[in-house]
C-alpha positions as CSV (number, residue, x, y, z in Angstrom):
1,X,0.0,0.0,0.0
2,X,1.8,3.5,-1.1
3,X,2.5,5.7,1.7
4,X,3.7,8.9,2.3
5,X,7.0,9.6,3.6
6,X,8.5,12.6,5.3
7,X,12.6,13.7,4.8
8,X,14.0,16.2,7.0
9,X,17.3,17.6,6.6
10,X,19.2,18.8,9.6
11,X,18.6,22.8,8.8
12,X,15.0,21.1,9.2
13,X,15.7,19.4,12.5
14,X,17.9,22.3,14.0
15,X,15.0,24.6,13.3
16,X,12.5,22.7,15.2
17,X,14.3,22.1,18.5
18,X,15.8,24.2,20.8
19,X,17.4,23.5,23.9
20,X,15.0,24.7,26.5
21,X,12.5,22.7,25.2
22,X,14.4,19.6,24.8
23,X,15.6,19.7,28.4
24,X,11.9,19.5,29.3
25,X,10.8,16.6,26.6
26,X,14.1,14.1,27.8
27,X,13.1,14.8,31.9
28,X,9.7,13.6,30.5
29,X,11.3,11.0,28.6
30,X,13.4,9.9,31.9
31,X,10.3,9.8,34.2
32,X,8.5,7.5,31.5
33,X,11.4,5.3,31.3
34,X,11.7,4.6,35.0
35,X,8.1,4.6,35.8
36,X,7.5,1.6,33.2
37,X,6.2,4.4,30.2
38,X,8.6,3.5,28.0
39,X,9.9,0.6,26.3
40,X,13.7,0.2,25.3
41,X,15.4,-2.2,23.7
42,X,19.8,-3.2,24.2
43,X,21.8,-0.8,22.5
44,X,23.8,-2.3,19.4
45,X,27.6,-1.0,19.2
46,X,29.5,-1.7,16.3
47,X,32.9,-1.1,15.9
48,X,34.6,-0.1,12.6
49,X,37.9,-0.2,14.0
50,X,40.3,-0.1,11.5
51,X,38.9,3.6,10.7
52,X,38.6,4.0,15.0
53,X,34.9,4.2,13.8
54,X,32.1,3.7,16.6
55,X,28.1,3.0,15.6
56,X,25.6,2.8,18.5
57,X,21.9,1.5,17.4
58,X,19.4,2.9,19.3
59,X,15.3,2.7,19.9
60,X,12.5,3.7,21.9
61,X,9.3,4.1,22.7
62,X,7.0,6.2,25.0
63,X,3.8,5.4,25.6
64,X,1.0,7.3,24.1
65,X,3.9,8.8,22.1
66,X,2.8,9.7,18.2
67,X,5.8,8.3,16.8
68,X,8.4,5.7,17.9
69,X,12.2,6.2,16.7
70,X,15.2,4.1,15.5
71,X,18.3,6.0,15.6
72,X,21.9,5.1,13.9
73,X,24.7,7.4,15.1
74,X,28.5,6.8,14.7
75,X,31.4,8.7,15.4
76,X,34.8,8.2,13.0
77,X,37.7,9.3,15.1
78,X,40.6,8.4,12.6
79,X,39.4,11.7,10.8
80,X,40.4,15.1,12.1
81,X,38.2,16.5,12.7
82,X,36.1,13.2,13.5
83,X,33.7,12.6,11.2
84,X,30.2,12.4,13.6
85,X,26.6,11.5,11.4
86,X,23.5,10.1,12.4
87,X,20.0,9.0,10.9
88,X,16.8,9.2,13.1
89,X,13.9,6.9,11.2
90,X,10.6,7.9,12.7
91,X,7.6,5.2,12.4
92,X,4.0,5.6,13.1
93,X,2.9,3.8,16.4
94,X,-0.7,2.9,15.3
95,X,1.0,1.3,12.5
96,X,4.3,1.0,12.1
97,X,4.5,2.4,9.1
98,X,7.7,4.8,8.3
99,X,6.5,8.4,8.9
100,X,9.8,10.5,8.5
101,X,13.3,10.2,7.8
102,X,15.7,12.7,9.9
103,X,18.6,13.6,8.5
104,X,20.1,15.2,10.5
105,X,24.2,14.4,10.2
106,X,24.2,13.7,14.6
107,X,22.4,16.6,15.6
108,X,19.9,14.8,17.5
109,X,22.2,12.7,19.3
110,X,24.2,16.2,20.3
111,X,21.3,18.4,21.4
112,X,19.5,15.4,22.9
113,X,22.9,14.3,24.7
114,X,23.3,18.2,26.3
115,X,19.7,18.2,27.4
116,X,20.0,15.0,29.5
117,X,23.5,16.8,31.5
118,X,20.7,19.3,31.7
119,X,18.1,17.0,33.3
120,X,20.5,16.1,35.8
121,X,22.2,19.7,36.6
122,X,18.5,20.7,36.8
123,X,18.2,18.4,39.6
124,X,20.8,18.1,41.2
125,X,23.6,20.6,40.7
126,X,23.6,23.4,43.8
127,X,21.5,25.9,43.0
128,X,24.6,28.9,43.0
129,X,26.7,28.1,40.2
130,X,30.2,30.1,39.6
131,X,32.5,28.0,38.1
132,X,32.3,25.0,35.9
133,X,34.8,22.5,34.5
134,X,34.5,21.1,31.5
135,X,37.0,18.4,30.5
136,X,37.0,17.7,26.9
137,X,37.0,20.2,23.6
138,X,34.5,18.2,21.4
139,X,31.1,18.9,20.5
140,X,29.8,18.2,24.0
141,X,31.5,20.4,26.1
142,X,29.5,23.6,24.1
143,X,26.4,21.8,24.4
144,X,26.5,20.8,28.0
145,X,27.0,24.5,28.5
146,X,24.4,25.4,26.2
147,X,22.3,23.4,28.5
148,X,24.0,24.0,32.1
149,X,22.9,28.1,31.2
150,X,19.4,27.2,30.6
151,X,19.0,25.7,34.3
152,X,21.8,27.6,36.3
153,X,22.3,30.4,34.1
154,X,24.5,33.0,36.6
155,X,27.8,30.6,35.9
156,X,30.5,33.5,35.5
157,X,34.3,31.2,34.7
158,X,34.4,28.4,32.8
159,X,37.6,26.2,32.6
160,X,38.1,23.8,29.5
161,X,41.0,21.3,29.6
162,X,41.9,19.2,27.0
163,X,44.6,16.4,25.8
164,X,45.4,19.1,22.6
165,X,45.9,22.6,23.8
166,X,45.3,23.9,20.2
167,X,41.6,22.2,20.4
168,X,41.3,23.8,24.0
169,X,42.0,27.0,22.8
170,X,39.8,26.6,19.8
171,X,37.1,25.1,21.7
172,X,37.7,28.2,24.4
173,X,37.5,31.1,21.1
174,X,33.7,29.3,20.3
175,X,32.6,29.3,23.7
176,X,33.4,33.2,23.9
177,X,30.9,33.5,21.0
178,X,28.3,31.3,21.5
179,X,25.5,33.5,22.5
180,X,23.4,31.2,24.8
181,X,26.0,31.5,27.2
182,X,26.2,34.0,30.0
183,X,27.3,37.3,29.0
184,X,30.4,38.1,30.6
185,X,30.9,34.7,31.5
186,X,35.2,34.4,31.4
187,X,36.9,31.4,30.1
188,X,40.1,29.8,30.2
189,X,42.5,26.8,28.9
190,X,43.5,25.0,32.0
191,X,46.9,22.9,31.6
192,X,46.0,19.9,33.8
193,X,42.5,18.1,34.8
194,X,43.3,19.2,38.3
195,X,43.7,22.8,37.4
196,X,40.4,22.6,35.8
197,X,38.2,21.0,38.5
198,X,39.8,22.2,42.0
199,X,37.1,24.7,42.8
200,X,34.5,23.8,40.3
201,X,30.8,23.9,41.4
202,X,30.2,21.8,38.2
203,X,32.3,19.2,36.5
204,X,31.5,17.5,32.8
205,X,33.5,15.2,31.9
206,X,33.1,14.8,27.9
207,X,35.7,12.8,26.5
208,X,36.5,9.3,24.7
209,X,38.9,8.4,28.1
210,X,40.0,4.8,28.5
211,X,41.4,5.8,31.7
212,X,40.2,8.1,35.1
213,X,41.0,11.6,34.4
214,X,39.2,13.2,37.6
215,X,40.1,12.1,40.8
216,X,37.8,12.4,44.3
217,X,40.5,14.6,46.5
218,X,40.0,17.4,43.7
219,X,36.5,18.0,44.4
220,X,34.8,20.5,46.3
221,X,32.2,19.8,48.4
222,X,28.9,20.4,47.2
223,X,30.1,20.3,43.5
224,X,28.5,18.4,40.8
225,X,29.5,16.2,38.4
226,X,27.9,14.6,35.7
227,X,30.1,12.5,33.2
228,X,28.6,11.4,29.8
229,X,32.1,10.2,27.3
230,X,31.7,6.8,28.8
231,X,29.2,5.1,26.8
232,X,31.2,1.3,26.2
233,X,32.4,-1.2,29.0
234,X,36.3,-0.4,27.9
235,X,36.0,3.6,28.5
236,X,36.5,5.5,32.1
237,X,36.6,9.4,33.2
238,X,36.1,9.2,36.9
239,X,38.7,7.2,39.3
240,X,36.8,4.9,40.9
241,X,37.0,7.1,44.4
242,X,34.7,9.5,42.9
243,X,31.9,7.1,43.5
244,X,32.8,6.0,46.9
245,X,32.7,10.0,48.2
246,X,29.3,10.6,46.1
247,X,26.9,11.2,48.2
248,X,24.5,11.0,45.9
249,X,24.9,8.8,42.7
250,X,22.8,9.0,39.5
251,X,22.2,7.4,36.3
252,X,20.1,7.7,33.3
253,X,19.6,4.1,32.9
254,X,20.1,1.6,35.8
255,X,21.0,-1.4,33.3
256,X,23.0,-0.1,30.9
257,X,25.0,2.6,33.1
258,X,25.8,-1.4,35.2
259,X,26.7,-2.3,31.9
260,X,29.0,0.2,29.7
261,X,28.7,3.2,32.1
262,X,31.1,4.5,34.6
263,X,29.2,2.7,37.1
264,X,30.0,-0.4,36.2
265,X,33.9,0.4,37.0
266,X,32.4,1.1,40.4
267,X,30.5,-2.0,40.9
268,X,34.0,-4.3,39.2
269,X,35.5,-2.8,42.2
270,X,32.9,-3.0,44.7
271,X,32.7,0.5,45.4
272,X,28.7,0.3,44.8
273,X,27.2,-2.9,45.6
274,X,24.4,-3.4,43.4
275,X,23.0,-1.3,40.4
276,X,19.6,-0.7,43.0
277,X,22.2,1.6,45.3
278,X,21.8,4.2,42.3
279,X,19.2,6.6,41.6
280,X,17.9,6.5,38.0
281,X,17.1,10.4,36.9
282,X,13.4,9.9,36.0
283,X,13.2,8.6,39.9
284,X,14.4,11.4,41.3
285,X,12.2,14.0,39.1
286,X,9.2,12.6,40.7
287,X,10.6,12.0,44.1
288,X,10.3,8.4,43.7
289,X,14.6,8.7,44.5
290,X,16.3,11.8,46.5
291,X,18.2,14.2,44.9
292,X,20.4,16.8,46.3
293,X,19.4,17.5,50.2
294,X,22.1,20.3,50.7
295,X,24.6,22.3,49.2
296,X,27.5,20.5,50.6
297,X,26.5,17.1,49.4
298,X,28.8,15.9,46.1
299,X,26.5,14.8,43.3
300,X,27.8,12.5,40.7
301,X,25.1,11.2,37.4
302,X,26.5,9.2,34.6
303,X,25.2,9.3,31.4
304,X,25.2,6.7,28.9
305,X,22.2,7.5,26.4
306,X,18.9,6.3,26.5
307,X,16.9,5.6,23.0
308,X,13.6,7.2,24.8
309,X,15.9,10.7,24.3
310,X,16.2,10.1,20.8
311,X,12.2,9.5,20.8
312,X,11.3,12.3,22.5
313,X,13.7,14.3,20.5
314,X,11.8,13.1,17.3
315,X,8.4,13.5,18.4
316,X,9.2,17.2,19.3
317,X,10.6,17.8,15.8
318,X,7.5,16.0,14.0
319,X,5.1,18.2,16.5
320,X,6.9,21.4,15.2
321,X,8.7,20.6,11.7
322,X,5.2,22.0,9.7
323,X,5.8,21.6,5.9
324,X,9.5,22.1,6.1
325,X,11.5,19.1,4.2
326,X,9.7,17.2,1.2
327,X,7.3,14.4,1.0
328,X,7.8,11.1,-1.0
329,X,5.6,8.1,-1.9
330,X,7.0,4.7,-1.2
């Protein structure tokens, strides 16, 4: 039976979401997820290694949701810069039938990856933010501040660190410009990991690590951190010590954080006992978990990606995308 077919490019897709808003659809998306209104399937990885090429399948859906989604991202890191695409394939959930295809070259995978650090510096980062850390110069480390502004907005120094100086200081030159964050906000390169986070209300660790880069000792009390490059068993950001001062621990996703998260570093070692000694996000935004109870508590949530962003990502572009993009009959 012919059907019609939507195709959005990514000017499409960039013009229908902003950040604000998709903060607000992935907290939603959280809450359905750990409150049993969502169903998600194992992620598939795929390595393409002789090109250090990395392709995670995701899906999701939420229930009630218009659409449910299928997402293909992958990240080629042979290439400099790396080479980062994805492809969103939305289906109809009456039917099944394909609704849209959204091309949008990793977009939604980077907006829908800052909004989730949003999620959980909306909830549990102190409420007084000065100065944040950001270790890593990729993509992530602007949108986690894109993000981080539109929930604790008065952030005044920002300190980037990074393996390449040259990308730190590039990454540092963009950040000046990018008009979502806080005017007058000052940034700077810092030369070591410690340099960056002694101090730091808020840490983000954004980076493909295979080994800790932030240790527990450099950590204020009361600071937040929320680490998101560790998204396969073999890759690490936080020494293991982190977890064992937390005093509250986070996750998007109980399972897979045990699985390819940091967390499951922490439960190899014993630090955390069992998976159900963590808080999943979606718990905590409906005070089925605590959060933060004071400002001198340390705050840790690791983030691993959860297809139900990538849904409520795509139903929020089909909602607003209008007649943009073209129509085909298959």
């Amino acid at each position: 039976m012919p059907r019609d077919v939507r195709i959005l490019g990514e000017a499409d897709v960039r013009a229908a979401l902003d950040m604000a808003s998709c903060i607000d659809a992935v907290q939603e998306a959280f809450v359905a997820y750990s409150t049993g209104g969502a169903e998600l399937p194992s992620v598939i990885h795929l390595d393409v290694p002789e090109a250090r090429g990395e392709v995670h399948v995701k899906a999701g859906h939420i229930h009630g949701a218009p659409y449910y989604a299928v997402k293909a991202a992958s990240g080629f890191y042979a290439l400099d810069p790396p080479a980062i695409d994805g492809l969103v394939v939305v289906f109809d959930a009456r039917d099944g039938s394909p609704a849209a295809f959204l091309l949008e070259n990793g977009f939604i995978t980077d907006l829908r990856t800052g909004a989730a650090g949003g999620v959980a510096a909306r909830l549990l980062a102190p409420e007084r933010v000065e100065t944040v850390a950001v270790i890593g110069t990729g993509l992530q480390a602007r949108y986690q501040l894109d993000a981080l502004a539109a929930v604790r907005p008065g952030f005044a120094h920002v300190r980037v660190w990074g393996r390449n100086h040259d990308h730190a200081t590039h990454c540092v030159d963009e950040l000046l410009a990018r008009p979502s964050l806080p005017e007058g906000c000052r940034y700077a390169v810092a030369s070591t990991v410690e340099d960056a986070v002694r101090g730091a209300d808020v840490v983000i660790t954004c980076t493909a690590s295979r080994e800790p880069l932030v240790r527990a000792e450099w950590l204020r009390a009361g600071a937040h951190v929320t680490a998101l490059g560790s998204d396969g068993p073999g890759k690490q950001e936080l020494d293991i010590g982190v977890f064992a001062r937390a005093d509250v621990l986070a996750v998007d996703s109980r399972a897979q954080c045990a699985q390819i998260g940091e967390l499951h570093h922490a439960l190899d070692a014993e630090i955390v006992l069992s998976p159900d000694d963590v808080a999943e996000l979606g718990e905590i935004a409906v005070g089925l978990a605590p959060g933060r109870a004071s400002e001198d508590q340390l705050t840790v949530c690791d983030l691993t990606g959860v297809g139900v962003q990538d849904v409520a990502a795509a139903n929020l572009v089909m909602e607003r995308a209008g007649d943009a993009g073209e129509t085909i009959a298959l």
